[in-house]
C-alpha positions in Angstrom: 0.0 0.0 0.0 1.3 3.4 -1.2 2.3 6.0 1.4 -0.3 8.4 2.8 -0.5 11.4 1.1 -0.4 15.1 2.5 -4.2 15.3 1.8 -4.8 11.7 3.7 -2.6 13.0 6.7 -4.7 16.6 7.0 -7.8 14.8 7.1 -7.1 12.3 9.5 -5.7 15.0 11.8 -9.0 17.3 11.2 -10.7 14.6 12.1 -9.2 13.7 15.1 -9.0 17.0 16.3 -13.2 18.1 15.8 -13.8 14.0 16.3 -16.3 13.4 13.1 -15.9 12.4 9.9 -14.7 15.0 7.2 -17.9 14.8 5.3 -19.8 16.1 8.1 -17.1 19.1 9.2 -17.4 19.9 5.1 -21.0 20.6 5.4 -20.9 22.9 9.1 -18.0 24.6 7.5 -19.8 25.7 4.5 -23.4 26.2 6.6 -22.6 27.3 9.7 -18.8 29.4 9.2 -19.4 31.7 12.0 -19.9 28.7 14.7 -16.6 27.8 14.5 -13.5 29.9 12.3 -11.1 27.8 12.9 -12.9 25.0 11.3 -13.8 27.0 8.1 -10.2 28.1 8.1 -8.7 24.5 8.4 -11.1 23.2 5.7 -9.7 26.1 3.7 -6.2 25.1 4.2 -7.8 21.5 3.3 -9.3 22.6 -0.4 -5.7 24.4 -1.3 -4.1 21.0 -0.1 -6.6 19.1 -1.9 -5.2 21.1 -5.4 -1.6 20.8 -4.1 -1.9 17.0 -3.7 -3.6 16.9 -7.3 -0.8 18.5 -8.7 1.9 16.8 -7.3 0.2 13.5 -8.4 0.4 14.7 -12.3 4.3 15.8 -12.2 5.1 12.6 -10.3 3.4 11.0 -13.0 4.6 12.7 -16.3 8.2 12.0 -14.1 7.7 8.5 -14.0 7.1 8.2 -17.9 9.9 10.6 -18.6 12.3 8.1 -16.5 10.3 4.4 -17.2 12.7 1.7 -17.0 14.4 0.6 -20.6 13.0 4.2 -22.2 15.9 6.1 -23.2 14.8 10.0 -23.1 15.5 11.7 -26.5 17.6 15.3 -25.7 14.8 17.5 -25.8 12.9 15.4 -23.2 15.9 16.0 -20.9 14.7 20.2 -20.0 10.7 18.5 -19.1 12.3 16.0 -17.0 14.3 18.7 -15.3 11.1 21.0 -15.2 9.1 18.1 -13.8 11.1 17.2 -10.8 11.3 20.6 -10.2 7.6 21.3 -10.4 7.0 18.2 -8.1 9.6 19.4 -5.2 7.5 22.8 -5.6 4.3 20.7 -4.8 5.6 18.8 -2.6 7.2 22.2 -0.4 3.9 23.6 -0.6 1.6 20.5 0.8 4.4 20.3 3.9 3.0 24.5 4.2 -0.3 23.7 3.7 -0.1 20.6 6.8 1.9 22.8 9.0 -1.0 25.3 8.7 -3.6 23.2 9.7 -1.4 21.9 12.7 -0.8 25.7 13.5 -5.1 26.2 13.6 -5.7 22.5 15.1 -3.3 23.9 18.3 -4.4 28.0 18.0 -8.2 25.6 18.4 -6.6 23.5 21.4 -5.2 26.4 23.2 -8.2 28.4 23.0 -10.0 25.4 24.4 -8.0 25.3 27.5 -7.8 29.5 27.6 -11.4 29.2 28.1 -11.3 27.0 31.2 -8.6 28.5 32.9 -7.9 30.9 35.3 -6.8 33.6 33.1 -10.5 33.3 31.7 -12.6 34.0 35.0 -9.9 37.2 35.5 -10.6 38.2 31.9 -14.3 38.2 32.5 -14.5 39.9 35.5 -12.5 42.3 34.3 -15.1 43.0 31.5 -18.0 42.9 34.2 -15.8 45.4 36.3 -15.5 48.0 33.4 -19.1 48.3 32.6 -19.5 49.0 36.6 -16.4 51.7 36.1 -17.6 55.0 37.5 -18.5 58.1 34.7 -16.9 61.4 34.0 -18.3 64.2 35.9 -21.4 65.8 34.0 -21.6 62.8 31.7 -24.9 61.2 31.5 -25.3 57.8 30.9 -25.3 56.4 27.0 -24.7 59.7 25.8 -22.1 60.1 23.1 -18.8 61.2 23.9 -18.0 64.1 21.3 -15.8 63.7 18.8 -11.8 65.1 18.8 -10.9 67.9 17.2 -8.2 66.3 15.2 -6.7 69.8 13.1 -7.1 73.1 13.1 -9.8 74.3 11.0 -8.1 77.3 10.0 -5.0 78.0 8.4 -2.1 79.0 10.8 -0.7 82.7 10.2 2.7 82.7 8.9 4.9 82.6 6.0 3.9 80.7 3.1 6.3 79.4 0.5 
């Protein structure tokens, strides 16, 4: 059995991470984006992965005609076989990105898992429930809008012009 691909390894570990199947995360992503970012932005990472994969596939392939065993390249094959290998270590670069991205949003989802339980959280949200208690400006009265800073003069300043 072949090696798993770049595509097979992102899906397994989106899978593990929101524990249910792929098809099922492909439909909230597309539904429901705004339950959950990180999701849509993994399955993001997923689709560009998805091409990557796709593409690395076809210049391994053209490669492995170009270089089949007793098939003797003619000279002016010798510049696609060149270009091919290089196109495939391009692919390949860019589908080890496109998995350290969705590692990089699988622990961004972890750590804002465990943010949310801890006790930097409950200090967090008192603190919000503290500032809406935080005591007004003299002569301010409640929900009234805080005029607007002057932010140049409105008239030219007196002096020499060039």
């Amino acid at each position: 059995m072949p090696d798993a691909t770049a595509l097979d390894q992102a899906t397994s570990m989106i899978e593990k991470a929101w524990a249910q199947p792929i098809e099922v995360l492909e439909v909230l992503a597309v539904r429901r984006p705004c339950d959950d970012p990180l999701l849509r932005s993994a399955m993001h990472i997923r689709t560009a992965l998805a091409i990557t994969d796709n593409s690395a596939a076809v210049h391994q392939d053209r490669l492995h005609a170009l270089t089949r065993p007793g098939y003797v390249p003619a000279y002016y094959e010798l510049e696609r076989i060149v270009s091919s290998a290089a196109d495939l270590r391009v692919a390949l670069a860019e589908g080890g990105a496109h998995l350290q991205a969705i590692r990089r949003v699988i622990e961004a989802r972890e750590a804002s898992s465990t943010a949310d339980r801890g006790p930097a959280a409950s200090l967090s949200r008192a603190a919000v429930a503290r500032s809406g208690l935080a005591p007004r400006a003299l002569g301010q009265v409640p929900d009234q809008p805080v005029p607007a800073a002057v932010v140049g003069s409105p008239t030219p300043a007196p002096g020499l012009r060039r």
